[in-house]
C-alpha positions in Angstrom: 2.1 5.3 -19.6 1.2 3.5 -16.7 0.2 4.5 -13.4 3.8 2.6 -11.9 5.7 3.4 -14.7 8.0 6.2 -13.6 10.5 6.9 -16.7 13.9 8.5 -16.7 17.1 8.1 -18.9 19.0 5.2 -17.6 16.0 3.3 -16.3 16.7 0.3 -19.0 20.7 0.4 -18.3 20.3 -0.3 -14.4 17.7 -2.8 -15.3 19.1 -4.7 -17.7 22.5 -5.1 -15.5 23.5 -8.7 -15.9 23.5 -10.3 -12.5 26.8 -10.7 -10.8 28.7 -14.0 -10.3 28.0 -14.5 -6.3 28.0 -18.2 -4.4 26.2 -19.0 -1.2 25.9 -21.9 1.1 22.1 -21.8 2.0 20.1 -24.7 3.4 16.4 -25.3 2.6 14.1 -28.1 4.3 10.7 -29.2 4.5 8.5 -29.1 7.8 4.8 -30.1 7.6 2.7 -27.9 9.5 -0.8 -28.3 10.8 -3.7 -25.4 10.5 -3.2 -25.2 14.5 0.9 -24.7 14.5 0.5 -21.8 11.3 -2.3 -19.6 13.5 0.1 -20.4 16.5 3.1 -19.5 14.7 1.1 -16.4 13.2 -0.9 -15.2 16.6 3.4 -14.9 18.3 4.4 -12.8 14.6 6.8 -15.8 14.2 5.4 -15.6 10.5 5.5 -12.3 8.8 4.0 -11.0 5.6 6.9 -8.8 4.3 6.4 -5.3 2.9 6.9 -6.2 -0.9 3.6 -8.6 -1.0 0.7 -7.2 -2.3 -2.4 -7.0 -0.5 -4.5 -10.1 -0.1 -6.6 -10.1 -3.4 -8.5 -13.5 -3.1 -12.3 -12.4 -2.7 -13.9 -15.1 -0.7 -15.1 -17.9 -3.3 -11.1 -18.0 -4.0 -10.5 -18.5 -0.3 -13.3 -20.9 0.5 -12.4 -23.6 -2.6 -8.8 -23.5 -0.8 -10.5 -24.7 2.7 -12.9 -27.0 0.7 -9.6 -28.4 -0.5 -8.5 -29.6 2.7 -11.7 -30.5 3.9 -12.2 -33.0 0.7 -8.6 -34.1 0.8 -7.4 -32.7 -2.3 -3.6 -31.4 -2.5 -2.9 -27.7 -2.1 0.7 -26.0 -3.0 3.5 -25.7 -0.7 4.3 -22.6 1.4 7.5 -20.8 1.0 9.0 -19.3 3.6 12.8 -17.5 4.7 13.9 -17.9 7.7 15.7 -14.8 8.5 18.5 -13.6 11.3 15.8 -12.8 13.9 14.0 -16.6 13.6 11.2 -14.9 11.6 9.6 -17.1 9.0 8.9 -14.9 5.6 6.7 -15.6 3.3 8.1 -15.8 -0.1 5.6 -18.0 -2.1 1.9 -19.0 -0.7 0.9 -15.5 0.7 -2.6 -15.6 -0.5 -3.0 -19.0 1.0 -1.7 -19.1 4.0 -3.7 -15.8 4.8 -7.0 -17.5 3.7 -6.4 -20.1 6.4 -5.8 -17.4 8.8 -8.8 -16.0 8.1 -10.9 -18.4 7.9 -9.4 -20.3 11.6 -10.4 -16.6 12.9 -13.7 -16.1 11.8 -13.4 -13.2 9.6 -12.8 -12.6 5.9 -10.5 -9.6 5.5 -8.8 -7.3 7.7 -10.7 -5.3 9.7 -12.3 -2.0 8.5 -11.9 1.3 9.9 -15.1 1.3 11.1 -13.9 -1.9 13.3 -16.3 -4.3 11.8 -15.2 -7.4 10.0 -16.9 -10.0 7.8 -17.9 -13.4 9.3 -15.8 -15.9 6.5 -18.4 -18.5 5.9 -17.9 -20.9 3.0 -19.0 -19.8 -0.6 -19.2 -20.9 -3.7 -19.4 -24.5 -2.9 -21.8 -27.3 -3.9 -24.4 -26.9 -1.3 -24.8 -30.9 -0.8 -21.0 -30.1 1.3 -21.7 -30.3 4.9 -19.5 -27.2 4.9 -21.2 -25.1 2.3 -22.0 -21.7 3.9 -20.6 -22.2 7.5 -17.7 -20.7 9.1 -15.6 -22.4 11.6 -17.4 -22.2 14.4 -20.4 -23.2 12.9 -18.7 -26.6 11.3 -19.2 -29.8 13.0 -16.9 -30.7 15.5 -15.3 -33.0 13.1 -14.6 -31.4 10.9 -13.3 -28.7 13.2 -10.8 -31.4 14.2 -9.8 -31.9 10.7 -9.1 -28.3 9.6 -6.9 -27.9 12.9 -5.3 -31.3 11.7 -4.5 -30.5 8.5 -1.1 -30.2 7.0 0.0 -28.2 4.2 3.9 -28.6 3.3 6.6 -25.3 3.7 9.6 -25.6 2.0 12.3 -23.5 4.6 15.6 -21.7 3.2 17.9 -20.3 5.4 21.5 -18.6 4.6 24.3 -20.0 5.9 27.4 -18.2 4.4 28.3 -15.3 3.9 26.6 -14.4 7.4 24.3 -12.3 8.7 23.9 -10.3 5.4 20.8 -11.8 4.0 22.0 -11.4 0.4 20.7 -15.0 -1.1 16.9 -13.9 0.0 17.5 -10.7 -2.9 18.1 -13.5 -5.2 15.5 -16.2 -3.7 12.7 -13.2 -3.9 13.6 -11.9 -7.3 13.8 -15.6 -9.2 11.0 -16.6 -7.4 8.6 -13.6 -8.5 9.9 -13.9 -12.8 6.7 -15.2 -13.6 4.2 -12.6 -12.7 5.2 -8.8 -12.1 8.7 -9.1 -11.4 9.4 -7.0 -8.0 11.1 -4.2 -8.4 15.3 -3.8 -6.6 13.6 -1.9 -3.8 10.7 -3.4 -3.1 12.6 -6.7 -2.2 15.1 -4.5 -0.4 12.6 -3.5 1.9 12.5 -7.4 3.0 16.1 -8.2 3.4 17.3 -5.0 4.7 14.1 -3.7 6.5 15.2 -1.6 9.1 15.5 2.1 10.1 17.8 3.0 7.8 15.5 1.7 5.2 12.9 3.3 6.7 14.7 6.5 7.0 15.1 6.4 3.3 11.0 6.0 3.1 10.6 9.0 5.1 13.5 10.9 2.3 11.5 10.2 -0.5 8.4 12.4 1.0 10.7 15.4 0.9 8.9 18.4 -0.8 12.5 19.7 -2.5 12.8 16.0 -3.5 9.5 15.5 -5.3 10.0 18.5 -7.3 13.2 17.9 -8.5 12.3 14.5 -9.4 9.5 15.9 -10.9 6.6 13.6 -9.3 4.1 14.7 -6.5 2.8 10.9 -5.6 5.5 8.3 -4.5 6.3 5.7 -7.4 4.3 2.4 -6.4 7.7 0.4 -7.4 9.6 2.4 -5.0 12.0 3.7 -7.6 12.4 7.2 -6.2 13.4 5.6 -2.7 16.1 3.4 -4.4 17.4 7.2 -6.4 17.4 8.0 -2.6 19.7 5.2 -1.6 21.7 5.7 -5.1 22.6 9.0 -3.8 23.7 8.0 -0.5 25.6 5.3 -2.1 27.8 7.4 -3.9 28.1 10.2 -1.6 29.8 8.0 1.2 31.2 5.1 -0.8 31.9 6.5 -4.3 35.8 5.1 -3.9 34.1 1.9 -3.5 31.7 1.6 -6.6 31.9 -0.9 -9.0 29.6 -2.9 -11.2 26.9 -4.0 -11.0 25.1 -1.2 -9.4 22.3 -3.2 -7.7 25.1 -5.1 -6.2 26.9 -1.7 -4.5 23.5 -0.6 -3.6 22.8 -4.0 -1.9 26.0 -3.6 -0.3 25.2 0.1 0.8 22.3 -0.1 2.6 23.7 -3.8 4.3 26.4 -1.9 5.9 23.9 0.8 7.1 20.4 -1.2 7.7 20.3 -1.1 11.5 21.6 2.4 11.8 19.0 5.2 11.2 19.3 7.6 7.9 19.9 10.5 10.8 22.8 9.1 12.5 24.4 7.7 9.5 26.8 10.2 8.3 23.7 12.7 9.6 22.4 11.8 5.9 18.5 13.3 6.6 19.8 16.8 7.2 22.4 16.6 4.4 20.1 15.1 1.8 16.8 18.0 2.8 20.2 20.6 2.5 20.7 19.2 -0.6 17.6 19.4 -2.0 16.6 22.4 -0.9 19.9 23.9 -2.6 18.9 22.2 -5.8 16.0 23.1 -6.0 16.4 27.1 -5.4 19.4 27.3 -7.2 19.6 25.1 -10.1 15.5 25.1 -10.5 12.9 22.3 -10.9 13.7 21.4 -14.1 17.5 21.0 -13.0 17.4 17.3 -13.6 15.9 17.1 -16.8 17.9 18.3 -19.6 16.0 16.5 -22.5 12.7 16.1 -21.1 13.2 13.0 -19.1 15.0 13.1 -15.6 18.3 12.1 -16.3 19.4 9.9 -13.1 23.4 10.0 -14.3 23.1 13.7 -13.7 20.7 14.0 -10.7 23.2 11.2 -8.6 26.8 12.8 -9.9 25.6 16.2 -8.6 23.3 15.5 -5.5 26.0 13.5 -4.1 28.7 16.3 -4.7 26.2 18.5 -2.9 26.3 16.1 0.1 29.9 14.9 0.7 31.7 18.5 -0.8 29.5 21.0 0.5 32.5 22.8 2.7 33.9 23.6 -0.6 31.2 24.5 -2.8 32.0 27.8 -4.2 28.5 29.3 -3.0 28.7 32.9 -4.9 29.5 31.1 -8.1 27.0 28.4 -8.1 24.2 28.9 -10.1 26.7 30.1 -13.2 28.8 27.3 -12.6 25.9 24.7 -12.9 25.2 26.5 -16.2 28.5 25.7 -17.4 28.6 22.2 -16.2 25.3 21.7 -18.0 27.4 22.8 -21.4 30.4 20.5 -20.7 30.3 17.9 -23.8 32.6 15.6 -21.7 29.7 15.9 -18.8 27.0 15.7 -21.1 28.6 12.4 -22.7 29.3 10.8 -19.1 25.5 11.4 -18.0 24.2 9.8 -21.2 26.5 7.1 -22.2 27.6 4.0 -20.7 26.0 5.6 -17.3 26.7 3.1 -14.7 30.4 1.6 -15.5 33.0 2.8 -12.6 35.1 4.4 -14.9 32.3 6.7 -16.6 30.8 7.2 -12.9 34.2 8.3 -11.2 34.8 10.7 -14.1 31.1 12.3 -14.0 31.8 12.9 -10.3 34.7 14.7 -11.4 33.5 17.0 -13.7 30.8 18.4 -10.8 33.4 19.1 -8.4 36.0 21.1 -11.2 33.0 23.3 -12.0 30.7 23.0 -8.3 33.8 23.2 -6.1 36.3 26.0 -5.0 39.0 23.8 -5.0 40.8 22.9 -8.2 40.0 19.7 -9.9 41.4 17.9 -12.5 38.8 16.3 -15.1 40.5 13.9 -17.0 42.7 12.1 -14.3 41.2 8.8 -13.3 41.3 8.5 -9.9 38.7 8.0 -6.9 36.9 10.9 -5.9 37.0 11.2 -2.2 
C-alpha cells in the first residue's frame, strides 16, 4: 500500500461518481507577458501558486535549459492561469516554469533555507561555448539582461462568468487539466476554489486527537481525504434534507455556501465536531468505525453527523448498548455497505441512527428527510 493510499469501504463508490451535467459561461484569453511584467505581477502576489501544486521539483539543469530556451529563441509552453473573484491570477498549468523564471530573475535557485541562505541560480548544464553557460543574471551581459526582461512567454487566461461568484468551473478546469499525471484528489482542488477559513477550519479538524483515532490514522493523508470525511460530515449534519447525487457535487456546494465563514461560527461546527469525537471515541471505542476491518465511511458519516445535529436528544444512559444494537441492524448493515452514496439509501441510514441513538421515537422505514 502506498504511503497516500488511505483505504476505506466506499472509497471506489465516491470516486467513480459520474460527473454531473453542469453548464457555465466562462471566458478564456490570451495575454503575452514579458519576464519583467510576471516578476512584477509575482513581487504584488497578483500571481499565486495555489495549495494543491506540488513543490517545485525541477533541480537546476531542468531550470537552466528553460532560460537557455529563451535566450536561443526556442518556443517554451504556455502558462495557464485562473483568474479568480479577488483579481488573483492562479496557476493551473506551467507552475514549474514560471517559478524557474522567478528564480532565476532573483538570483537564487530555490526557496530559502532555514538557515536563511539561498543558492546563487547560475546556468548549468549548458554547452559551455553559450555566452550564458554558468552565469546568473547579474553576471550576464547587459544584453542579454535586456532580452530575458523582454521575453514573452504566452498565458492562456479563464475566467467564470456565470453562475457568479461561486468558482465552480475552476473544480472542473483543475481536475481535466491534471488527467494526465496524478489526478488531484476532490480536496486538494477544493482547497484552491474554496480556500478560505472555513476550509481552513476544516484543516485544523482533521488534527483532532479523537479524530485520528477513530479514523484510525496518526499522520494526515497527503490527498487530503480525511479533511474531505471532515467536510462529508458537516455536509450531512446541516444540509442532509438537501443531499442529492453526486456527492462531490453537494460537498462542492457545502463548503461554497460556508467558505468565507470560519468552521467556529458556522453552526459552532469546531466545538460540535471535538464533542463528537470525543463521544465516539469513549463510548463506541476506536475501532467503532471499522466493522470489517476497513473504516467504513457510510457508517462513520450517518452516525457522526447524528452525533452533531441530534445531540439534545441522544438518549445518553442508553448509548453505548444502543450503538451495539445498531451495529446488529441488517437493514443498517445493508445501507452502510450497499449503494452507499444514493439519497434514498443515505436518508434511510440516517434514520436508522436516530431510531436506535435518539430518545425520541423514529420510524425506520418511512422515506422522508431527516431534519
Amino acid at each position: 500500500m502506498s504511503e497516500d493510499d488511505f483505504p476505506y469501504e466506499g472509497k471506489e463508490e465516491t470516486e467513480n461518481e459520474e460527473t454531473p451535467y453542469l453548464t457555465f459561461d466562462v471566458t478564456t484569453y490570451p495575454s503575452d507577458l514579458t519576464f519583467q511584467v510576471l516578476v512584477d505581477m509575482w513581487k504584488s502576489k497578483d500571481i499565486i501558486i495555489p495549495e494543491y501544486q506540488r513543490n517545485f521539483v525541477w533541480n537546476q539543469k531542468q531550470a537552466s535549459l528553460l532560460i537557455d530556451s529563451f535566450l536561443t529563441g526556442l518556443p517554451v509552453p504556455q502558462l495557464f492561469f485562473y483568474r479568480d473573484g479577488n483579481d488573483q491570477y492562479q496557476v493551473i498549468d506551467g507552475q514549474q516554469r514560471l517559478t524557474s523564471i522567478i528564480y532565476y530573475m532573483e538570483g537564487y535557485f530555490g526557496p530559502e533555507k532555514p538557515n536563511g541562505t539561498r543558492k546563487t541560480f547560475r546556468l548549468s548544464g549548458l554547452d559551455e561555448k553559450a555566452p550564458w553557460s554558468g552565469k546568473s543574471y547579474l553576471e550576464l551581459a547587459p544584453k542579454y539582461q535586456r532580452r530575458l526582461r523582454s521575453s514573452v512567454i504566452r498565458v492562456m487566461n479563464v475566467q467564470q462568468l456565470k453562475p457568479g461568484n461561486d468558482g465552480s468551473s475552476a473544480y472542473y478546469i483543475f481536475q481535466r487539466l491534471n488527467t494526465g499525471g496524478t489526478r488531484l484528489s476532490s480536496q486538494e482542488i477544493r482547497n484552491v476554489v474554496y480556500r478560505g477559513p472555513f476550509n481552513d477550519g476544516l484543516k485544523a479538524l482533521n488534527r483532532d486527537k479523537n479524530w485520528r483515532k477513530l479514523i484510525g490514522k496518526s499522520d494526515e493523508d497527503r490527498r487530503q481525504k480525511d479533511t474531505e470525511l471532515i467536510l462529508r460530515i458537516f455536509a450531512l449534519s446541516f444540509y442532509r434534507s438537501d443531499y442529492k447525487k453526486p456527492l462531490t457535487e453537494f460537498l462542492n456546494k457545502s463548503i461554497s455556501s460556508n467558505k468565507n465563514s470560519s468552521s467556529s461560527s458556522t453552526f459552532d461546527f469546531d466545538f460540535l465536531f471535538q464533542r463528537a469525537t470525543k463521544m465516539a471515541y469513549e463510548t463506541f471505542g476506536e475501532k467503532a468505525f471499522f466493522p470489517r476491518g476497513r473504516l467504513n465511511v457510510a457508517t462513520l458519516d450517518s452516525v457522526m453527523s447524528v452525533l452533531i445535529r441530534n445531540y439534545d436528544e441522544l438518549d445518553l444512559p442508553n448509548l453505548s448498548h444502543n450503538w451495539k444494537q445498531l451495529q446488529l441492524d441488517e437493514k443498517f448493515i445493508e445501507r452502510t455497505t450497499t449503494n452507499t452514496t444514493d439519497e434514498k439509501t443515505v436518508q434511510l441510514r440516517i434514520r436508522s441512527v436516530l431510531k436506535y441513538l435518539s430518545s425520541k421515537p423514529y420510524e425506520d422505514d418511512d422515506y422522508v428527510s431527516a431534519r
